[in-house]
C-alpha positions as CSV (number, residue, x, y, z in Angstrom):
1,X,185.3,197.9,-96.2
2,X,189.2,197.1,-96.3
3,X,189.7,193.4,-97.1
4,X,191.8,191.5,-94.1
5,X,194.9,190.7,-94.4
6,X,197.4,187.9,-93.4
7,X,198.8,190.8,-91.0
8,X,195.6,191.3,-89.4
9,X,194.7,187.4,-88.5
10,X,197.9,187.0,-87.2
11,X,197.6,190.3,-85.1
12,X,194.4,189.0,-84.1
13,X,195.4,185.7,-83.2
14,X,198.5,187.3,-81.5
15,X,201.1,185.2,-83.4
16,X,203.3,185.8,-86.5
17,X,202.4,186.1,-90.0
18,X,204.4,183.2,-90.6
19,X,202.5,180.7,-87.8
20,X,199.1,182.3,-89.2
21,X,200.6,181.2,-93.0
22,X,201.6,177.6,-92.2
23,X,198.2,177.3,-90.3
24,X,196.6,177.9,-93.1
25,X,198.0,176.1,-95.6
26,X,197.5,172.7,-93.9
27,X,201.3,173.1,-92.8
28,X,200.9,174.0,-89.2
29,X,201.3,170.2,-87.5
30,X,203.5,171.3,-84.9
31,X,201.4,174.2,-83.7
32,X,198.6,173.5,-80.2
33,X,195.7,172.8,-81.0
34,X,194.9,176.3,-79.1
35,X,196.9,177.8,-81.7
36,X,195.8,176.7,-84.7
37,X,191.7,177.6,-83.3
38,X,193.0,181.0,-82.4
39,X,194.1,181.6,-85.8
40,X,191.2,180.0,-87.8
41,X,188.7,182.2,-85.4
42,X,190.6,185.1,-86.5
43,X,190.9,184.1,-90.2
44,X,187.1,183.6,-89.8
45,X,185.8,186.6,-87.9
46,X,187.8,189.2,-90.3
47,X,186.5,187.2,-93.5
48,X,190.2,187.0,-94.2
49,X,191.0,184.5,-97.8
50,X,194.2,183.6,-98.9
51,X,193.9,185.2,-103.0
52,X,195.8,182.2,-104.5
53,X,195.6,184.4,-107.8
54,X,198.7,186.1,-106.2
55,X,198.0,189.5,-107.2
56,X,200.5,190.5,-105.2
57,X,201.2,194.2,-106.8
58,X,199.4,196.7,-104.4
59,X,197.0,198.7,-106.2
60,X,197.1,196.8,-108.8
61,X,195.5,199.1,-112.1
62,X,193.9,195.7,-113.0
63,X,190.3,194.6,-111.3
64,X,188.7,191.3,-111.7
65,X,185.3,191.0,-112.3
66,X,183.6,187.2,-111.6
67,X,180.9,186.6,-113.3
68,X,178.3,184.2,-112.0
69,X,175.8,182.8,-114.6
70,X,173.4,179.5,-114.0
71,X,174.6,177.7,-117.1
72,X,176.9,178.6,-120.4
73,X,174.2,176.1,-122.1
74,X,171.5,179.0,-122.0
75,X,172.0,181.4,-125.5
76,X,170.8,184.5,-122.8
77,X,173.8,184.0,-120.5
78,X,176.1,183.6,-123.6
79,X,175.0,186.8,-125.1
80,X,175.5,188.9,-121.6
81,X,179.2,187.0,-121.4
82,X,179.6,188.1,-125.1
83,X,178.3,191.6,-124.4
84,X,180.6,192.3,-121.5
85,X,183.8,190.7,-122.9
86,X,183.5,193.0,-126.1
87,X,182.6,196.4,-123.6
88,X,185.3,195.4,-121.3
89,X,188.5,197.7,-121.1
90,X,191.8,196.2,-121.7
91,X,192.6,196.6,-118.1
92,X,189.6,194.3,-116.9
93,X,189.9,191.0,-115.9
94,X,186.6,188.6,-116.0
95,X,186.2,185.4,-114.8
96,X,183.2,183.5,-115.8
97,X,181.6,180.6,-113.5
98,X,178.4,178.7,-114.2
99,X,177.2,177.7,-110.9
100,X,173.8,175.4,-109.9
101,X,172.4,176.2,-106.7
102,X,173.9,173.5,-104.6
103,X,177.5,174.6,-105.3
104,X,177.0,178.2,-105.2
105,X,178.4,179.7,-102.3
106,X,181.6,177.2,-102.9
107,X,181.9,178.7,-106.8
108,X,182.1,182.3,-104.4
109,X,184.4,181.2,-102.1
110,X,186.5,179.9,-105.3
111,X,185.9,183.3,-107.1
112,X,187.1,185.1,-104.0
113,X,190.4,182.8,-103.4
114,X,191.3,183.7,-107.1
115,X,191.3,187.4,-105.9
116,X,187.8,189.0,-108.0
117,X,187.4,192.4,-106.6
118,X,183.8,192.5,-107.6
119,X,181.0,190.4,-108.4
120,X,178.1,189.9,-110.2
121,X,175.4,188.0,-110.4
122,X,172.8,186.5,-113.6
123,X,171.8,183.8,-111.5
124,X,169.4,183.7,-107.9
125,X,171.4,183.8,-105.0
126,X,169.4,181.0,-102.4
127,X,170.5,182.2,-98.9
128,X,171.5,185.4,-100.0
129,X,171.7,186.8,-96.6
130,X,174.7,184.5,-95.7
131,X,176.4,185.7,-99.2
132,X,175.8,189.0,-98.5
133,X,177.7,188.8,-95.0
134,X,180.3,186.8,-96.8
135,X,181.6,189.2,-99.0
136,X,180.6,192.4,-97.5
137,X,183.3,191.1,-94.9
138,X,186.0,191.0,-97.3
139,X,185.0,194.0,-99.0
140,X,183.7,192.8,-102.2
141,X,181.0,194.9,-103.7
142,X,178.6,192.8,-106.1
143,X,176.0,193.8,-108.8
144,X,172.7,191.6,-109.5
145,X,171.1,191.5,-112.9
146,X,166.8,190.8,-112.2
147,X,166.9,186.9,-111.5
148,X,166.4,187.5,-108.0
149,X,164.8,190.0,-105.7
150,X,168.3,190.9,-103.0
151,X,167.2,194.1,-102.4
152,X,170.7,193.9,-100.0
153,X,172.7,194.7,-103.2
154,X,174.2,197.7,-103.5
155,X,174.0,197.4,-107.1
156,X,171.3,196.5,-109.4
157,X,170.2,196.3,-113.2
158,X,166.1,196.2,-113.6
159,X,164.2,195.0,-116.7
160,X,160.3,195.4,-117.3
161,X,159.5,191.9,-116.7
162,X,155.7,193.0,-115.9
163,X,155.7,194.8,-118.9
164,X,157.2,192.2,-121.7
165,X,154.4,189.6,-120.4
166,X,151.8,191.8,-120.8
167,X,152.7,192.7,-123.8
168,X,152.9,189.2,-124.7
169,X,149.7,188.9,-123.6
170,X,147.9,192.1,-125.4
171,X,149.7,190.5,-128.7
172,X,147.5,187.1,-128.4
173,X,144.8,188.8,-127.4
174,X,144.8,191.4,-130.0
175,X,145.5,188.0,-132.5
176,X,141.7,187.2,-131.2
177,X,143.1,183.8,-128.7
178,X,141.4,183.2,-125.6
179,X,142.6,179.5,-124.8
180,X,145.8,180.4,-124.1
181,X,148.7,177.9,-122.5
182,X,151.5,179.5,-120.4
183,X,154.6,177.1,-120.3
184,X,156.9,177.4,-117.6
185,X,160.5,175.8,-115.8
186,X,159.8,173.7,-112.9
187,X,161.9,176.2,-110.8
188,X,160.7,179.9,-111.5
189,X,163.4,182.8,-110.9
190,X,161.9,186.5,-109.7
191,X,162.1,187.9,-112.9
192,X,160.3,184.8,-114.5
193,X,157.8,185.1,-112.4
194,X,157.1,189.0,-113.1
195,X,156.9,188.2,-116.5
196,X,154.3,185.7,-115.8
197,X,152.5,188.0,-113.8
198,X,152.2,190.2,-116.3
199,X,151.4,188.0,-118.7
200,X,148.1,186.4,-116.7
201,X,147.0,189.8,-115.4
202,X,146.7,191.3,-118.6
203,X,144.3,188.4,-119.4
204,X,142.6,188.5,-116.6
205,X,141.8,192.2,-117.0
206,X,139.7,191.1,-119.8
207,X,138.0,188.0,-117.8
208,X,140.3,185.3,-119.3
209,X,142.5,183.0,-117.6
210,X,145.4,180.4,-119.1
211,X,143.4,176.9,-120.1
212,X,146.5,175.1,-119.1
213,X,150.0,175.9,-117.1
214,X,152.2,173.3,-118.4
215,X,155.8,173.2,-115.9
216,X,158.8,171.2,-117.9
217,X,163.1,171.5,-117.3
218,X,164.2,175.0,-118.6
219,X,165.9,173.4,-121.7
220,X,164.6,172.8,-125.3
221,X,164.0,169.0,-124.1
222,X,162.1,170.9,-121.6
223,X,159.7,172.5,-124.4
224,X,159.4,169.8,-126.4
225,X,158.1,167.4,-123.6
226,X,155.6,169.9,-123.1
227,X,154.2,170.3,-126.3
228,X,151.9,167.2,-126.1
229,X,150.2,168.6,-122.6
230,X,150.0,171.7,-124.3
231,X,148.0,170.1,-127.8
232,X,145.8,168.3,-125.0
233,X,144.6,171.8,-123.6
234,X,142.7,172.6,-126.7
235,X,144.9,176.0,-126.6
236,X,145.1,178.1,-129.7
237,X,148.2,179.6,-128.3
238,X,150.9,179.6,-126.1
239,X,153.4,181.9,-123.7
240,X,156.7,180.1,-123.2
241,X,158.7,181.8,-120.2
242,X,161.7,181.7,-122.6
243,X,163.2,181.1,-125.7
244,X,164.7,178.0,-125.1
245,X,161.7,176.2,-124.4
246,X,159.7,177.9,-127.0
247,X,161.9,176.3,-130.0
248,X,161.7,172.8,-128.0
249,X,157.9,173.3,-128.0
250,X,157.7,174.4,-131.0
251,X,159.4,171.2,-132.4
252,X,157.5,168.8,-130.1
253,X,154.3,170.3,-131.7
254,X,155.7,170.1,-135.1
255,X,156.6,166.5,-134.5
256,X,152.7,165.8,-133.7
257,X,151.5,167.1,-136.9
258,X,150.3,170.6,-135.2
259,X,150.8,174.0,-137.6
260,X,152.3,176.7,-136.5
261,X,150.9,179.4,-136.1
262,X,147.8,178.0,-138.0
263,X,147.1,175.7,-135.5
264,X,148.5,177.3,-132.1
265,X,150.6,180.6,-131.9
266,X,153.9,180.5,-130.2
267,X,155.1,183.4,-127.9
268,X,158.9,183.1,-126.5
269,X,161.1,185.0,-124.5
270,X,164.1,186.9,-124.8
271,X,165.0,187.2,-128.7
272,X,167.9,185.0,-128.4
273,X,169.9,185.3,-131.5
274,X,168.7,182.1,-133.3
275,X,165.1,183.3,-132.5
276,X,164.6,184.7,-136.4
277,X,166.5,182.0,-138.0
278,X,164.1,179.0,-136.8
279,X,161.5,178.1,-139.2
280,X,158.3,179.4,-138.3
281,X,160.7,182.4,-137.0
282,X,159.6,183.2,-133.4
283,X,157.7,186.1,-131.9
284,X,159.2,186.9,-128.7
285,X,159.6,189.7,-126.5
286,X,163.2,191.0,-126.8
287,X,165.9,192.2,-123.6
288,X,168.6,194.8,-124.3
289,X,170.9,191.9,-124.2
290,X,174.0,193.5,-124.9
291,X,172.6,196.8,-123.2
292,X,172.4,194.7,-119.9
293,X,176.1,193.5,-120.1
294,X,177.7,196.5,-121.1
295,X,175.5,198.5,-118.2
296,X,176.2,196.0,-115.6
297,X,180.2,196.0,-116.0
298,X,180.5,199.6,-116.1
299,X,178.4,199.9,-112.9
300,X,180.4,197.5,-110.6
301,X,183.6,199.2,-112.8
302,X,181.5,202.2,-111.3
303,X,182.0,201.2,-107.7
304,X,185.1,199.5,-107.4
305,X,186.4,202.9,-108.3
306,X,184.3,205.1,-105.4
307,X,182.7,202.7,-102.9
308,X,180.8,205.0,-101.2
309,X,178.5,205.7,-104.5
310,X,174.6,205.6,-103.6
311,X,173.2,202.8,-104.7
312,X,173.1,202.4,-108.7
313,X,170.2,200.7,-110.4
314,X,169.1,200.7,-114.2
315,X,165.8,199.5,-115.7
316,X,165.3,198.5,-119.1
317,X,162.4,198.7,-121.1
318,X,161.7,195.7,-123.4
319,X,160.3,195.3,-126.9
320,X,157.5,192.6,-128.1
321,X,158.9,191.3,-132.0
322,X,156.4,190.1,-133.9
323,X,156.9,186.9,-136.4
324,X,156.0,184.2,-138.2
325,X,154.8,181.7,-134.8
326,X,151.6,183.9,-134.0
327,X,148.3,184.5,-136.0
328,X,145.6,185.1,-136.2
329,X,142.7,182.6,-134.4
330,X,141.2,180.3,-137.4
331,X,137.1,181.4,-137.5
């Protein structure tokens, strides 16, 4: 879809570009009040933005591509930003916003006033029906990476969430564990919660459930206030939804005088790059990281350049690597 332009609000609103202009830049005092509601019902019902980016070259060889991640604090964020700055053509503009749910949609409108051409999105998108109408009115295709279920998007990169948990799970199992604590974020995303559910089936195909699910803040504080819920479930091991919360675990149970993996067995999530440097090193189920980011920026590269494109999706497959923070249950 064409984006709107100043020359269609104003045709729309049946006034001149430059009455539709001052209108909307908080300059139109001298206009009715009839006027100025004409032109902010047009501005509204085309999706019309003002790109304050001033890209004002037409057909412009240059995209931009925002990037909308949770938090730069999370090491599997970083590495996808890493990934797609190193893949990225010279030509390629990205712009890179961490956003928390309740200021979403305003780091979109932001994103779409600085004049992005595309999106996409490492992050859920709450009320994604109102974002999709949003931008599919001013023509902006968007890509979403697995935290979230929009099956709206045209554009979509898959990993095998199921899978990684269960083989997660087969690894304890196999280790001989059957008290086995799953730690997870307060707030689960759809991906997290795939690799959950692969993770519990798996034990309950062989008649075991988790002793314990212990919820904490998606952080390393996060893990290491769980630790001591997690030494008070008698577990001899433990699934941590990610990586970050593993290492904070695995510190909090540390700090209580608890061996690991004598003791307990730590699983993580992700392989985040400082994963093999902590000491135990961390067994963890690893993501194409750099695979992901490289994919997802030449598929929304993909559309921007033919928008009519079926609808491209990618699913990676995912790897368990086994270290020092599982073993073997104690006779």
């Amino acid at each position: 879809m064409k984006k709107a332009s100043i020359k269609d609000v104003a045709s729309k609103a049946e006034v001149s570009i430059a009455t539709v202009s001052q209108i909307l830049n908080n300059k139109g005092d001298r206009f009715s009040q009839d006027t100025i509601q004409k032109v902010m019902q047009a501005r509204d019902e085309l999706g019309y933005v003002a790109n304050s980016a001033a890209k004002s070259l037409k057909g412009s060889p240059s995209p931009m591509i925002g990037v909308v991640i949770p938090s730069f604090r999370l090491p599997f964020f970083a590495d996808i930003i890493q990934s797609m700055q190193t893949n990225a053509p010279e030509h390629v503009n990205l712009v890179f916003m961490g956003s928390a749910n309740e200021n979403l949609e305003t780091s979109i409108y932001s994103l779409v006033e600085r004049g992005v051409d595309a999106l996409i999105f490492g992050r859920p998108i709450p009320n994604h029906d109102i974002v999709n109408t949003f931008l599919e009115k001013r023509g902006i295709p968007f890509l979403v990476l697995d935290q979230n279920s929009d099956n709206e998007a045209q554009d979509r990169i898959m990993v095998d969430e199921y899978g990684g948990g269960a083989a997660a799970a087969q690894h304890l199992l196999n280790l001989g564990h059957q008290k086995i604590a799953v730690v997870t974020p307060f707030e689960m995303t759809d991906n997290m919660l795939e690799r959950l559910n692969g993770f519990v089936e798996t034990l309950k195909a062989v008649n075991i459930v988790p002793i314990a699910q212990v919820e904490a803040a998606l952080s390393k504080h996060g893990g290491l206030a769980a630790a001591q819920k997690v030494t008070q479930s008698g577990a001899t091991a433990a699934f941590v939804i990610n990586d970050e919360m593993a290492i904070g675990l695995m510190r909090g149970l540390t700090n209580a005088g608890v061996k690991i993996p004598d003791d307990i067995s730590v699983v993580g999530y992700d392989d985040t790059d400082y994963a093999e440097f902590v000491i135990p090193a961390l067994t963890t189920v690893a993501q194409p990281v750099q695979a992901i980011g490289d994919e997802a920026l030449q598929m929304i590269l993909n559309r921007l350049a033919n928008r009519d494109l079926e609808r491209q999706t990618d699913l990676f497959e995912l790897k368990l690597i086994v270290r020092e923070s599982t073993g073997p249950i104690k006779k």
